[in-house]
Each structure stands twice: as structure tokens, then as C-alpha cells.
N, C-alpha and C positions, 0 to 999 in steps of 0.2 A: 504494500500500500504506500509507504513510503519515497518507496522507486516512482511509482506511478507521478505521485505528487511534486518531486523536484522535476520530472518530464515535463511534467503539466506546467507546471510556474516557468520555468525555462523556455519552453517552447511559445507560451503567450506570452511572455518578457519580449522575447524577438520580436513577435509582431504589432506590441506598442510601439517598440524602440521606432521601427524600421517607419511605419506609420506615421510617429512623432518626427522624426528627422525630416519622412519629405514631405510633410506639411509646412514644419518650420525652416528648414534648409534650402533643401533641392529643389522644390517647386518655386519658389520665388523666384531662384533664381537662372530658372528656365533649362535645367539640367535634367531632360527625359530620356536617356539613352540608354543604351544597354551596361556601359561604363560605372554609368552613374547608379542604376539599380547594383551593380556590384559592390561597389565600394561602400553603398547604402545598406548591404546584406553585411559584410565585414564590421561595421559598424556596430550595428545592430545587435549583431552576434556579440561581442568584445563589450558590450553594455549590459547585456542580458546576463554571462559567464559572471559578470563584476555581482550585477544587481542579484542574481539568485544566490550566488555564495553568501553573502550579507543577509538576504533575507531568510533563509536556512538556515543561518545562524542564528537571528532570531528566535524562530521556530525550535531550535533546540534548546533554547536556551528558558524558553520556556516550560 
């Protein structure tokens, strides 16, 4: 159950991130390419790894 749950939080972590970036970022700044969803996925991922370790800590700490 536990496995499931840091998947779960992880895997919707990425798709705020990625979400929040090209709302706030890439879209303003007219950056739709194939490029740009990459670096946008690297991102995202490298936010999510940070943000669920932290928040798993939490949760355990609990």
C-alpha cells in the first residue's frame, strides 16, 4: 500500500509541476515545440523527485 502511494504522489507531483511550468513559463513565452515539452518533462520530473522525498518525509514522520 505504501509503494502504491509514493507512485501515486510522485506521479501527480509531475503532472502539477509540468502543468505549472507551462502555464507560468513556456506558454508566455511562446515556447510550443517538441524541445520545449522536453526540457519541461526534465523539469518537472527533478521537482516532483525533490517535492515527494520531502513530502514522504512528512508522512513518516508522522
Amino acid at each position: 500500500m505504501y509503494a502504491i502511494l509514493k507512485f501515486l504522489i510522485f506521479i501527480i507531483l509531475i503532472y502539477v509541476f509540468d502543468y505549472l511550468l507551462k502555464i507560468t513559463i513556456f506558454h508566455p513565452l511562446g515556447f510550443d515545440g517538441i524541445m520545449s515539452l522536453f526540457v519541461r518533462s526534465i523539469i518537472a520530473t527533478a521537482l516532483a523527485i525533490i517535492s515527494s522525498y520531502y513530502i514522504l518525509r512528512m508522512i513518516d514522520d508522522l
